[in-house]
Structure formats: C-alpha cells, structure tokens
C-alpha positions as CSV (number, residue, x, y, z in Angstrom):
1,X,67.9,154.9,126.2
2,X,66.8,152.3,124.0
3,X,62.9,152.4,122.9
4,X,61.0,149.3,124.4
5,X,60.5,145.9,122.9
6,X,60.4,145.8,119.1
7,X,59.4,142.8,117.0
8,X,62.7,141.8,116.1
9,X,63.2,141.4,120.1
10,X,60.8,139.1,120.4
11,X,61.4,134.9,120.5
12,X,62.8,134.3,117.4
13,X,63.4,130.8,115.7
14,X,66.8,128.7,115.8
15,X,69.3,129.9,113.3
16,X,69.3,127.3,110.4
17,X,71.7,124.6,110.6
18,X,75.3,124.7,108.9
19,X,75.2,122.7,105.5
20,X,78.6,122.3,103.9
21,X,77.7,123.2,99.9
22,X,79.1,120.3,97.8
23,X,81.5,122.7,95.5
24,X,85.1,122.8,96.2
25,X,85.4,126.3,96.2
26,X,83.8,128.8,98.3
27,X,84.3,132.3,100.3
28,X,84.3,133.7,103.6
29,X,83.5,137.5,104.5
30,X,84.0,138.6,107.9
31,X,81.7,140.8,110.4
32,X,84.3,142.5,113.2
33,X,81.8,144.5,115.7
34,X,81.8,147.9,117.7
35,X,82.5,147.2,121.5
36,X,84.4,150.3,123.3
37,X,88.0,149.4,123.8
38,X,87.5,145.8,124.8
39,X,86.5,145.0,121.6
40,X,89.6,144.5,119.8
41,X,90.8,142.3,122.2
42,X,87.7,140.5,122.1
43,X,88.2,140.3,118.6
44,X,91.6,139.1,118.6
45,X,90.6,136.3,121.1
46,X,87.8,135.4,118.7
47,X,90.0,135.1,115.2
48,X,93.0,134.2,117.3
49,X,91.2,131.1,118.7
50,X,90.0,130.3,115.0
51,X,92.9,129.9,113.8
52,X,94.4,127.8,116.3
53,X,91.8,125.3,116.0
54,X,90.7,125.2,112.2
55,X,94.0,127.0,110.9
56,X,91.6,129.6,109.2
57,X,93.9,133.3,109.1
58,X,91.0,135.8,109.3
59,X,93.5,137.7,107.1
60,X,92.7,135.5,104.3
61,X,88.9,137.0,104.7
62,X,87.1,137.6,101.0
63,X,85.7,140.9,102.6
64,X,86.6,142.5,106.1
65,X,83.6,144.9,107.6
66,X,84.9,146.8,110.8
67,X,82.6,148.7,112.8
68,X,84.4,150.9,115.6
69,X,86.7,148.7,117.3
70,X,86.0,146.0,114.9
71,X,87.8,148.9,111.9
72,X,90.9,148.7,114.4
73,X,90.9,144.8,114.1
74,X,90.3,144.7,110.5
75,X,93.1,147.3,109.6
76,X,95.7,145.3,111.8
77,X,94.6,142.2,109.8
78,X,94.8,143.5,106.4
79,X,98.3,145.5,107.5
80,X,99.4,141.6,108.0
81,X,99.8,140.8,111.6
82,X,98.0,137.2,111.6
83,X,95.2,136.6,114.6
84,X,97.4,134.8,116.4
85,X,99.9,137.0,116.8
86,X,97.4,139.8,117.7
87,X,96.0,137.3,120.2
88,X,99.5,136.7,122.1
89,X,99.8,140.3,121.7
90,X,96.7,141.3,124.3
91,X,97.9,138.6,126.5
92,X,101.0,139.6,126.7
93,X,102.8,137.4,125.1
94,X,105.9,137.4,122.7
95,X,104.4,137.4,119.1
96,X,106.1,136.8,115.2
97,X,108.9,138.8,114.3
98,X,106.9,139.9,111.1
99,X,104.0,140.8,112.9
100,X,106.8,142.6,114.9
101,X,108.2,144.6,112.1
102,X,104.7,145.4,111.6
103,X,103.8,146.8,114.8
104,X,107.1,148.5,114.9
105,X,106.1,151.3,111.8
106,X,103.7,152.7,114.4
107,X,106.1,155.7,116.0
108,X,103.1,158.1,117.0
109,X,102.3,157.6,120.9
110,X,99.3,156.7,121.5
111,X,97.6,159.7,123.1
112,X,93.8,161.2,123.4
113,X,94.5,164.8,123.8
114,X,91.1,166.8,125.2
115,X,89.7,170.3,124.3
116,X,87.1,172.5,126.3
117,X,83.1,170.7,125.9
118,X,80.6,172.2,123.8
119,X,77.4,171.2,125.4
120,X,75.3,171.9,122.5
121,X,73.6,169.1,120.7
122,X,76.1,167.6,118.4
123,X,73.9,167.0,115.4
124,X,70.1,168.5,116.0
125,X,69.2,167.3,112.8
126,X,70.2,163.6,112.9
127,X,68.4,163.5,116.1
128,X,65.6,165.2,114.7
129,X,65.8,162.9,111.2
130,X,65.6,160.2,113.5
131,X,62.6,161.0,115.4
132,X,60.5,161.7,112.4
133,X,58.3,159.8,111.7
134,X,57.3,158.3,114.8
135,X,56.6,155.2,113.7
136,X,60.3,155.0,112.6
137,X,61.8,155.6,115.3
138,X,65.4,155.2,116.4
139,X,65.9,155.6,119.7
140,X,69.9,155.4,119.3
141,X,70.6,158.0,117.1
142,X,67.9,160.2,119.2
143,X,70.0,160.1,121.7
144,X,73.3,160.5,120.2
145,X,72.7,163.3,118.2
146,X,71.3,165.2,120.8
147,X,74.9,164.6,122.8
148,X,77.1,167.3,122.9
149,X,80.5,167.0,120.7
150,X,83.1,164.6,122.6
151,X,86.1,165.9,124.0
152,X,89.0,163.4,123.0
153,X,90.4,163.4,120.1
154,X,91.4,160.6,118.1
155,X,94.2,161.8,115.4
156,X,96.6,159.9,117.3
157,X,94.9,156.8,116.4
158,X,94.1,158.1,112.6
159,X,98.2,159.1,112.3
160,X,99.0,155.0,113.5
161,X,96.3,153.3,111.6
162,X,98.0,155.2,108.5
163,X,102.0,154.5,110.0
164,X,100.4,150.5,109.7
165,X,99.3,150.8,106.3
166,X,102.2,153.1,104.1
167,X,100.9,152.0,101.2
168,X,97.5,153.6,101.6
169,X,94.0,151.6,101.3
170,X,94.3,148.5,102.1
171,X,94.9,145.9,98.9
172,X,91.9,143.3,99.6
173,X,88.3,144.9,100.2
174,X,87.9,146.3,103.8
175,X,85.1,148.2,104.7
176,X,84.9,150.4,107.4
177,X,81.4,151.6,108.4
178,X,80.8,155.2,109.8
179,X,77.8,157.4,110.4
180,X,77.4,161.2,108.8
181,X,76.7,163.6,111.5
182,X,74.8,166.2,109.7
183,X,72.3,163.7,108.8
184,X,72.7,160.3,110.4
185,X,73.2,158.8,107.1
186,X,75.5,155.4,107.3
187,X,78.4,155.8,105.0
188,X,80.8,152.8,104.2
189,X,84.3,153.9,103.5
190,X,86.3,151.3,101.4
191,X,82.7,150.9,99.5
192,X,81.4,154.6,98.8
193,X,81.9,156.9,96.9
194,X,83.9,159.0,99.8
195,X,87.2,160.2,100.2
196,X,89.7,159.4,103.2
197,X,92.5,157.2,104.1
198,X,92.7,154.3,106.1
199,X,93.5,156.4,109.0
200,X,90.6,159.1,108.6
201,X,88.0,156.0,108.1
202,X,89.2,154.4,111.4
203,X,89.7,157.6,112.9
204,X,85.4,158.5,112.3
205,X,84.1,154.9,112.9
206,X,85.9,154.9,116.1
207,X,84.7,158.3,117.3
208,X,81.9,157.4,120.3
209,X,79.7,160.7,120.2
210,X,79.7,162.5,123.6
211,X,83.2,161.3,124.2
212,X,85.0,161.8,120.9
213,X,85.6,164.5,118.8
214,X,84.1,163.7,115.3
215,X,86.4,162.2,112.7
216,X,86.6,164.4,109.4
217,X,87.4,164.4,105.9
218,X,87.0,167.9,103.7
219,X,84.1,169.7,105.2
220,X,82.5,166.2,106.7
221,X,82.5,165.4,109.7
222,X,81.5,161.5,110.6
223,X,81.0,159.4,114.3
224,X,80.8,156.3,114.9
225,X,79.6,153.3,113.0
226,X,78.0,151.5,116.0
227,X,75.1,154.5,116.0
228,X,73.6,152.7,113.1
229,X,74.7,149.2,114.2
230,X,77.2,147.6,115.9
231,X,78.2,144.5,113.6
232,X,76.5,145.9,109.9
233,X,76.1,142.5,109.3
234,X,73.2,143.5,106.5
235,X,76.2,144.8,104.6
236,X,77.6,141.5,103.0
237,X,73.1,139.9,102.1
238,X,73.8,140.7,98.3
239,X,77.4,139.6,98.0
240,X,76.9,135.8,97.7
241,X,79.3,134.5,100.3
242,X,79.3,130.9,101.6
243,X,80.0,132.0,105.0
244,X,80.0,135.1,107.2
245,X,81.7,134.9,110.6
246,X,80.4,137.5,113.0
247,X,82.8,138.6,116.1
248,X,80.3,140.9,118.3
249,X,81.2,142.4,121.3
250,X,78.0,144.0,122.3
251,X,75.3,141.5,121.4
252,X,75.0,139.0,123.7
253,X,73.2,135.5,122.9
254,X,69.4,134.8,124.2
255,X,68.9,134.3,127.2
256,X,71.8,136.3,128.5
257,X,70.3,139.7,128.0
258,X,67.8,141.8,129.6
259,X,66.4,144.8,128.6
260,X,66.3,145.8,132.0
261,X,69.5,145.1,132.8
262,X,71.4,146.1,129.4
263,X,69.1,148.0,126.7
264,X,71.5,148.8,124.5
265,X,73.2,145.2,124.6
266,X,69.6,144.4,124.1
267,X,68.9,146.6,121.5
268,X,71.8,145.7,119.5
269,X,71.2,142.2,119.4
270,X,67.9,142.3,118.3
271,X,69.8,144.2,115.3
272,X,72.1,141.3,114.9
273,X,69.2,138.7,114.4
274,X,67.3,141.1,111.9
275,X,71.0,141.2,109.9
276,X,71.8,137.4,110.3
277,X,68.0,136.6,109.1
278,X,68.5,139.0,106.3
279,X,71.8,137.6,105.0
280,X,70.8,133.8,105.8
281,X,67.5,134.6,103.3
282,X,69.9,135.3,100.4
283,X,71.0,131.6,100.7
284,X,74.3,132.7,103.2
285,X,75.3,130.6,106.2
286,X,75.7,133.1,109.6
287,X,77.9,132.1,112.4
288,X,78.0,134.3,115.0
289,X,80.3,134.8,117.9
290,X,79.5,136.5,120.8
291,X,79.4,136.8,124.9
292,X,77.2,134.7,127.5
293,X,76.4,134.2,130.8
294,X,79.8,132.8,131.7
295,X,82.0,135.6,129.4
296,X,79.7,138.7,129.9
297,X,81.6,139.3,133.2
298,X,85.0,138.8,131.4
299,X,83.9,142.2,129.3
300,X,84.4,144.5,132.5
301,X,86.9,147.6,131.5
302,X,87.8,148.2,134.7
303,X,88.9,145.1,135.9
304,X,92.5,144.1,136.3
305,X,94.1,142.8,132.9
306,X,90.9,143.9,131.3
307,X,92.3,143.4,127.5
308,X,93.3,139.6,128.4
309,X,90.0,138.7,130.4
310,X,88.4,140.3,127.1
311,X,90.7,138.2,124.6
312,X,90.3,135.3,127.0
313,X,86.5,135.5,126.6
314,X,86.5,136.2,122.9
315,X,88.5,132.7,122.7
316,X,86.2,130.7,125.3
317,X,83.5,131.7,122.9
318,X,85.1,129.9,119.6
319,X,85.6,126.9,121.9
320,X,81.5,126.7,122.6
321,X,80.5,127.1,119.1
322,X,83.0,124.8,117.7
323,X,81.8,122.5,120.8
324,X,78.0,122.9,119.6
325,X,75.3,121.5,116.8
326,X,77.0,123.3,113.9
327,X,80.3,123.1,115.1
328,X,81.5,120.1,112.8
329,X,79.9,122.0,109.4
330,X,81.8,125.3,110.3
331,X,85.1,123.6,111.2
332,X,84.5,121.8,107.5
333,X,83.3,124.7,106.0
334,X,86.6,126.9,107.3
335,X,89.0,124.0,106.7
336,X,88.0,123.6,103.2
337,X,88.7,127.6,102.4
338,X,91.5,126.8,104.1
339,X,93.1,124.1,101.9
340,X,91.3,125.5,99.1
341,X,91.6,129.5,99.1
C-alpha cells in the first residue's frame, strides 16, 4: 500500500485562476488518465460532455497523452470517432455512421485468454530500484514489482487497437505512457526512441501487473503506465501549451479522499497536484476533471450498467467545472481554439 502522508499530500493552495491570453491563436494538449475499465467510459463522458457544451472535438487535441485506459481513449480519438459518438456509444446509444465505419474495422473478438500463474515476483529489480534509497521511496512500484506476472492476456486488445488504426502510428502526436519492467523506468511510446505499434503501445500501458501479462516489443517487456502515474500530466510542462485538460479517473478532488479510506486514490492525487503545479509554473493553464463526493459512487465496476453510470459521471463532472469560478475562461479559452484551430 501506499507509504503515508507525503508533502505533496498536504493542504495545498487554490489552483490559479483561468486567464484568457489576449493572442488569437493558442493550443490545447490533452491529459486522458489510467482508471481500470471504467476509465474509458469515464473518459468519453468527460470529452463527450465538452463537446456538447463548448463544441471543442478532443480529436482536434495539439498532443494526446494516454495512460492505461486513457491510451484506449486517445487511440479511438485519433482513429476519428468524435467524443460524442464515443459518448452515445457507452450509453448505448445509436452513434455516426463514420464513427460507425470506424468501429466496424475491429473483427478480432474481444477476448482475455489466461495462462497458468507464476507466483514469483514479476520484476525483483524494479521493486528493489524502487526501494533504494530510502528516502526515495516509491511505495507503488514496491509493490508492483514484487507481484507475480498477471494472467490475462491482452493481444486481443493490441490486434483491435492496430485493426482501428491500418495506417499505423497515429498522424497527430499521441503519446502513450508505459513502464519498463526490468527496471521501472517510464518510457513514452509515440515520444521515445522505442519501437512498437499502436497496438503493442496500448497493449503494455494497459497491462495492470498481477493481473496482466506484460505487453512486449523485441526482448522488452513493458506494464502499465499508471505504476509511474496515473495522468503523466508532468509530460506536456516544457511544451508551451495554453491549455491542458486533464480527464482523471483515479484522483479524486480535496475533500473527497481519504487516505484511510482510498490510499492509492489518495496517493495518486497528490501526484496530480505535483504535475498540475509543475506544468502551471511554466506559464500553462491546468484544468482538471475528475470524481467527487456525488460521482465517486458512479465509479463502482460492479454495479449494473457500470460503463454508463461511469460515462454519466465523467459528464456530470464537465457540468460542475463549467458551472464553477473558472468556468467562463475555459469555455472562452476552448471556444476560441475552436473557431480558431
């Protein structure tokens, strides 16, 4: 489990207001978090609900980074099936006939086929890597390397991420994050210098250790990119955007966490405010989206229609931020890339 309060957990000051830059132009990157398999739909409630209301398509995005569920997202996206579309989609819905044509490429079933457990540690050296020095701690990848391998495997999902996108890679930057298993090392496909497709780079930031088999490409074997954080939000500080809009699934804002309750929602969030401080010191504005009191209880994976309460949620969030202090700058800030992008 999560190690106990750090600094970054403790109060921390309000975010700093919205200010609407006085230049005509300006660019958006978007932030699409881990979050199990609720977090696509939460997701698609999130950039669904965005552009209903400011008529901002997330696939117009200047830079997509997808972590985990958030790499399943952002590959949809950039294959072209607009947020709304992908919103109708997890409620059921009827949805575009081009976001149709889209989904229809995908002919593998979606399947997890299992294999006998290996209940040695997965990665004794990433656990060990990150237990060294003390005083550096991290408790998560501790823990995850001293998992055993998972069990499920996920080349189903890394043979329809590739049947969406034919053409390879997609055409406008998309980063999808990972984590190296022999060393814990956070590797950015899309960005780095590594090999692998579309598929293979969804495939390894989607693979939860302990119940995943490891993606791979070559001799490399990767897990997923939530072990270093679940939104890698400090990826976009140096790129100079106006604006980076942040869909987390497994943050949660103040006041609606506990670290007795929920560590590792706990834990992750106090990630997210290092990252937002991080990239808001380089001059960017932040806006993040994520659960609360009233919409943590949507994110239950066992409930009944469990993709729509979490797509449902995902929306009802928009609707509070939009409803807040900032909410008049971002609704400028996106409707201006709108009309001007």
């Amino acid at each position: 489990m999560p190690a106990p309060m750090r600094a970054h957990e403790q109060a921390l000051p309000q975010a700093p207001r919205i200010v609407v830059p006085s230049r005509e132009m300006f660019s958006i990157g978007l932030v699409l978090s881990a979050g199990g398999p609720l977090g696509d739909p939460w997701h698609s409630g999130v950039l669904g609900r965005l552009q209903e209301t400011t008529g901002w398509d997330a696939r117009d995005a200047d830079l997509i980074v997808g972590t985990s569920a958030g790499s399943i997202t952002a590959t949809t996206l950039r294959a072209g099936v607009a947020a709304i579309d992908r919103k109708i989609h997890m409620t059921g819905g009827p949805i575009s006939p081009e976001a149709q044509e889209i989904y229809d490429r995908i002919v593998t079933p979606y399947e997890e086929p299992e294999t006998e457990r290996d209940w040695r540690p997965a990665s004794p050296k990433m656990a060990l890597r990150a237990a060294w020095p003390p005083w550096k701690l991290d408790p998560i990848r501790v823990a995850m390397g001293n998992l055993p391998r998972g069990t499920r495997s996920g080349e189903p999902l890394e043979t329809r991420m590739n049947e969406m996108l034919p053409d390879g890679w997609p055409k406008r930057p998309t980063w999808i994050v990972a984590v190296r298993m022999s060393d814990g090392r956070r590797v950015v496909f899309g960005r780095d210098d590594v090999r692998g497709n579309v598929g293979q780079a969804v495939r390894s930031s989607a693979a939860v250790p302990g119940a995943y088999l490891p993606g791979k490409v070559g001799e490399r074997e990767y897990i997923d990119g939530g072990v270093h954080s679940s939104t890698n939000l400090d990826l976009t500080a140096m790129l100079g955007f106006d604006l980076v809009i942040v869909s987390s699934a497994m943050t949660a804002a103040a006041g609606s966490r506990s670290w007795i309750t929920d560590p590792t929602r706990s834990w992750f969030s106090g990630k997210l405010a290092d990252e937002a401080a991080e990239v808001r010191a380089r001059g960017t504005a932040v806006v993040i989206v994520e659960p609360d009191g009233e919409t943590l209880g949507d994110l239950d994976k066992t409930a009944d229609n469990a993709r729509a309460n979490a797509t449902n949620a995902g929306a009802a969030a928009v609707d509070k931020v939009l409803a807040g202090s900032d909410g008049a700058g971002l609704a400028e800030l996106i409707g201006r890339a709108t009309t001007t992008g």
